[in-house]
N, C-alpha and C positions, 0 to 999 in steps of 0.2 A: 775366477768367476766363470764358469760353466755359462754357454748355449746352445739353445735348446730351440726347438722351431717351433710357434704356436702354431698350427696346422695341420689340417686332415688330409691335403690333396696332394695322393703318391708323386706326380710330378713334379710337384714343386716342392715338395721336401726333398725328392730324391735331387734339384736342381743344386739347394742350398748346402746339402753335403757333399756334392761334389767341389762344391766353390768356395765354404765357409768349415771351422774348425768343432763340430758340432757333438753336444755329448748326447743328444736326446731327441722327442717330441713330447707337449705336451698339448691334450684335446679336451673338448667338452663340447656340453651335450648340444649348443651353439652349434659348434665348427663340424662336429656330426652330422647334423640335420641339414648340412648345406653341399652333404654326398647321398644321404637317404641309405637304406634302404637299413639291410642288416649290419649295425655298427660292428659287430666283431668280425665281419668280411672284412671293412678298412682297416681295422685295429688290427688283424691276423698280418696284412699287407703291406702296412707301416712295419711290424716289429719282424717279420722279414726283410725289407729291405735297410731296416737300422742295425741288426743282427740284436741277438741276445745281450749282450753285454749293456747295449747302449738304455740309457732310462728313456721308459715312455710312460707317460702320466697318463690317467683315464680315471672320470668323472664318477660317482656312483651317484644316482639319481632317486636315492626311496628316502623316504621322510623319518622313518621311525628308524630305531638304533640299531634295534637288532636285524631289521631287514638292510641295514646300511651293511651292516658286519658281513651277513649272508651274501652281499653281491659284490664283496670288495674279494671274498674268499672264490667267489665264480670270475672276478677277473682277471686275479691272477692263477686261478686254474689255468685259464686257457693264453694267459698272455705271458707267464713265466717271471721268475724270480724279481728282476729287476724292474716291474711293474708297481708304480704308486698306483695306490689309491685317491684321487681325489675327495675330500670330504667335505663340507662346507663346516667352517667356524658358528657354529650353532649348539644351543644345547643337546639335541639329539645327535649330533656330530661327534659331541664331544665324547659325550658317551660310549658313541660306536668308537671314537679313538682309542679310549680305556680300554674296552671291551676286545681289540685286536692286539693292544700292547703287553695287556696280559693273557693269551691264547694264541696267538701267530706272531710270525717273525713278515708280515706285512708290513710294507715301507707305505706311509699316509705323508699325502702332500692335503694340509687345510686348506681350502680357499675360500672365495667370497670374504679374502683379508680388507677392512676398508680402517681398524682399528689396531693400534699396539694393544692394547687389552685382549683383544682377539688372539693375537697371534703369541702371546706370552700364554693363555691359558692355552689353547693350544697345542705348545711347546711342552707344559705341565704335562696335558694327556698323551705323549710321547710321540705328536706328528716329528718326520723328518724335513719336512721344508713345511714354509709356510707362503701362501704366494700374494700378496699386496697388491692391489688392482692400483696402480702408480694413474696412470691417468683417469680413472673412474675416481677418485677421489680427489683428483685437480676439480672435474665437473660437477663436486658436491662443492666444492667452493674454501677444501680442506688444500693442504701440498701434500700429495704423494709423495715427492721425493724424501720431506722433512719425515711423514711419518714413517716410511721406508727407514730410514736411517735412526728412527729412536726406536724402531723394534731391535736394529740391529744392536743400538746401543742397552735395551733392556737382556737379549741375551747375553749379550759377553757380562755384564755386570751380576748376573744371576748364574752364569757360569751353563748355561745350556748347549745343547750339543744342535736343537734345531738352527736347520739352516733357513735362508730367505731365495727365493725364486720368484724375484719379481716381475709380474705381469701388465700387461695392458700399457701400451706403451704408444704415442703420438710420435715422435719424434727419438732421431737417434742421440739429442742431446740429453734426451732423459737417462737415456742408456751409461752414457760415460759418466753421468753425475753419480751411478751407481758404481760402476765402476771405480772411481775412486774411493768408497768408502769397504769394498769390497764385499760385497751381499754373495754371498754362493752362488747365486744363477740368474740367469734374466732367461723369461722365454719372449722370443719374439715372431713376427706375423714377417712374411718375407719380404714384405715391400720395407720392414724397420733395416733387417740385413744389406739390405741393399743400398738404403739409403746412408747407411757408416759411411760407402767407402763410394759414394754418387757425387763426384763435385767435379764443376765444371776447368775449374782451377788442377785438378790431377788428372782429369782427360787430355786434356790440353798439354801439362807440359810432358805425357807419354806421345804422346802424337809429334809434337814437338821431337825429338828425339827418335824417334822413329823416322819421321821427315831428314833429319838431320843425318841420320844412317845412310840414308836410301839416297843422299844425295851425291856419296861418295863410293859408294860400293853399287848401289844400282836400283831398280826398283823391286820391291816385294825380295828384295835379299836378307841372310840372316846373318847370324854368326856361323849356322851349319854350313853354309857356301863356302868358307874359308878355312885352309888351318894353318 
């Protein structure tokens, strides 16, 4: 399972790759509008500081199909190969899916997933991920997790190549429920990363331990002090 950072703000992406094992970024037009100004300054600045290799997902925001296709082809003009296209699971989405799977070798992530019928047709129009809004669908009164986990079950049983990049995400326990079913990727928001590995109970018994060092060798001493 792949992740991925939900976020546009170069320092705090660039914090979580220092400190987390991360294959990606993915943004939208949200998380855009909360740096302003020209999105492909941030986007150019993100896929420099992820390098090429690494996936960075980007929104396309036109209504009709064929203007969808036309600005998925303008984003990865400028943003290079391993650049999704976000598309929204919609009729005219789907279209523009069709429409890029046979004319380009562009990688489409569907989203606005709230449905497994969604996300299998989709699959059909040859998106490569498809991304399930895991908690926006707790707050319609559905389970995320469950439906999360019958799209995964619709693709292996229909034998699909798409993957799931599950999004929107309250807690890091929703995280590892995916995790063990094995979804391809979760994207998460940095304060989710953080709180994996945020517990008062694994601060403590490092400090612990580190106290317990410091009590026989000295204070602020290491292993480097000795050999």
């Amino acid at each position: 399972m792949k992740l991925l950072i939900d976020d546009a703000r170069i320092d705090e992406i660039e914090k979580i790759c220092e400190l987390f094992p991360v294959a990606g970024v993915t943004t939208n037009p949200t998380i855009l509008s909360r740096i302003g100004g020209n999105p492909f300054d941030t986007l150019k600045a993100i896929r420099e500081l992820i390098g090429e290799e690494a996936d960075l997902h980007v929104q396309a925001v036109s209504r009709r199909a064929q203007d969808i296709v036309d600005e998925a082809n303008h984003i990865v003009k400028i943003l290079g190969v391993n650049t999704f296209v976000k598309i929204p699971a919609l009729p005219e989405g789907f279209k523009a899916m069709k429409t890029l799977l046979e004319t380009s070798e562009i990688l489409v992530t569907a989203t606005a997933v709230y449905t497994p019928m969604q996300a299998f047709i989709a699959g059909q129009c040859g998106a490569a991920y498809v991304a399930p809004y895991v908690n926006r669908i707790d707050n319609m009164g559905f389970d995320g997790i469950r439906v999360t986990r019958e799209i995964k079950e619709i693709f292996s049983a229909n034998a699909m190549e798409t993957e799931i990049i599950a999004a929107s995400f309250k807690n890091s326990q929703q995280v590892l429920e995916l995790s063990r079913c094995g979804v391809g990727a979760v994207t998460l928001a940095p304060e989710i990363f953080y709180a994996i590995v945020n517990n008062s109970a694994i601060n403590s018994a490092v400090e612990n331990f580190i106290a317990d060092f410091e009590s026989f060798a000295g204070k602020d001493k290491t292993m480097l002090d000795f050999q």
